[in-house]
C-alpha positions in Angstrom: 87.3 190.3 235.4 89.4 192.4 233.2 93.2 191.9 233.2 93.9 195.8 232.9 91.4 197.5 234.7 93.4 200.2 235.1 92.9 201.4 231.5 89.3 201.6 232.1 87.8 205.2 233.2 85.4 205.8 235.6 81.9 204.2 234.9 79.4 207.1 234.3 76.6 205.5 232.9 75.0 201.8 233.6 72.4 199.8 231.7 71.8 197.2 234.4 70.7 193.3 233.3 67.4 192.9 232.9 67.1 196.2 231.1 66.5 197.0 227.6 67.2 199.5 225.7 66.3 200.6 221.5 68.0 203.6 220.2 70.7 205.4 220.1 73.0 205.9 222.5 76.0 208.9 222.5 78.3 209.6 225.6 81.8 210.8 226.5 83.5 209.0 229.1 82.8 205.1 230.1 79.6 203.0 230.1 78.3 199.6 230.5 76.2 197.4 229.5 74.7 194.4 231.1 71.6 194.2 229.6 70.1 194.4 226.3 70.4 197.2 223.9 69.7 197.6 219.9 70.8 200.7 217.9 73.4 202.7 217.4 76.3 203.9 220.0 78.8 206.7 219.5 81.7 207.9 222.4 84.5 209.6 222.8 85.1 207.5 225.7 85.2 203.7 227.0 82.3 200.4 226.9 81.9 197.8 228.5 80.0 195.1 227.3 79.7 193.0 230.6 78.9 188.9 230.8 75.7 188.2 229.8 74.9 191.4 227.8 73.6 191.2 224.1 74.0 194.4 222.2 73.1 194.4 218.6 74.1 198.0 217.0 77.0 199.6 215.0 79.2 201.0 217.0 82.3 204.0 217.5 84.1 204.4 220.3 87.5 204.6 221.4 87.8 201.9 223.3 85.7 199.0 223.8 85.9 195.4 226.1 83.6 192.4 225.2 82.4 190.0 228.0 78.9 189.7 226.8 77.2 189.2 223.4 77.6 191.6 220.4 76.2 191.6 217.1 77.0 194.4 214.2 79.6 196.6 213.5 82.5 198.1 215.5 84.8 201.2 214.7 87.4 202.0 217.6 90.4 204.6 217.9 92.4 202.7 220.5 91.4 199.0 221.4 89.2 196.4 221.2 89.3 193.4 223.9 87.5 190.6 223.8 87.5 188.7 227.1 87.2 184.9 227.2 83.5 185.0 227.7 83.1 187.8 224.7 80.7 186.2 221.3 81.7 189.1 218.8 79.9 188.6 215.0 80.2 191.1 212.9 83.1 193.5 211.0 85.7 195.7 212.8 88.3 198.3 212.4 90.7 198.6 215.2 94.6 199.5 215.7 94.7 196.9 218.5 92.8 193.7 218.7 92.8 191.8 221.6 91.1 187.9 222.2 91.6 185.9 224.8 91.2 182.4 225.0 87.7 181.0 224.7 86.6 184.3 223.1 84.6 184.0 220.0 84.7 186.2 216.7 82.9 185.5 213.6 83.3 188.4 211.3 86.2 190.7 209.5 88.9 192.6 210.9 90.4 195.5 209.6 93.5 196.9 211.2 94.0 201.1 211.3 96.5 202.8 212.5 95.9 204.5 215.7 94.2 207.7 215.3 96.6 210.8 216.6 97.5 214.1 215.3 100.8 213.8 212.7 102.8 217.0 212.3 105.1 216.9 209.5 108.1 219.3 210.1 109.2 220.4 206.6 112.9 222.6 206.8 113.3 225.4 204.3 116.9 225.6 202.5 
């Protein structure tokens, strides 16, 4: 399914297919999605949009991998992925973009640095 599953935390939270969801959704940690969802979601964490999936909301997160269908806007610290089954319309603003082949993405792309802590060390003469 996904190349580096590895970087992929622990699922805490699924929204199964067949099920729909309106809202807002905020979490810390990983979810998925395999069904439908409209909104907004916000995490500090990992999502999975599986095969199948259509999610229509803006979204944050630090990390996010696309097999499924999303339409709006996306806003990630780390990494987006979009896997070869992955329809993505809609603006983003990553450090790392990632498409495989057969992916689709109709939209802008706006590459950020990674987000981290700089400390400048100044010396005093």
């Amino acid at each position: 399914m996904w190349e580096k599953k590895k970087e992929i935390e622990e699922v805490q939270a699924v929204l199964g297919k067949g099920a729909e969801f309106i809202g807002k959704l905020i979490f810390d940690g990983a979810v998925r999605i395999d069904g439908d969802f409209q909104g907004e979601i916000y995490g500090q964490g990992s999502l999975e949009i599986g095969e199948g999936a259509l999610v229509k909301a803006n979204i944050a997160v630090k990390t996010i991998y696309i097999g499924g269908d999303v339409q709006g806007s996306i806003e990630v610290k780390e990494k987006i992925n979009i896997n070869s089954t992955g329809k993505f319309n809609g603006d983003v603003r990553a450090p790392v973009f990632v498409m495989e082949a057969g992916a689709l993405f109709d939209g802008r792309s706006y590459m950020v640095e990674a987000v981290e802590e700089k400390i400048k060390i100044h010396s005093v003469d």
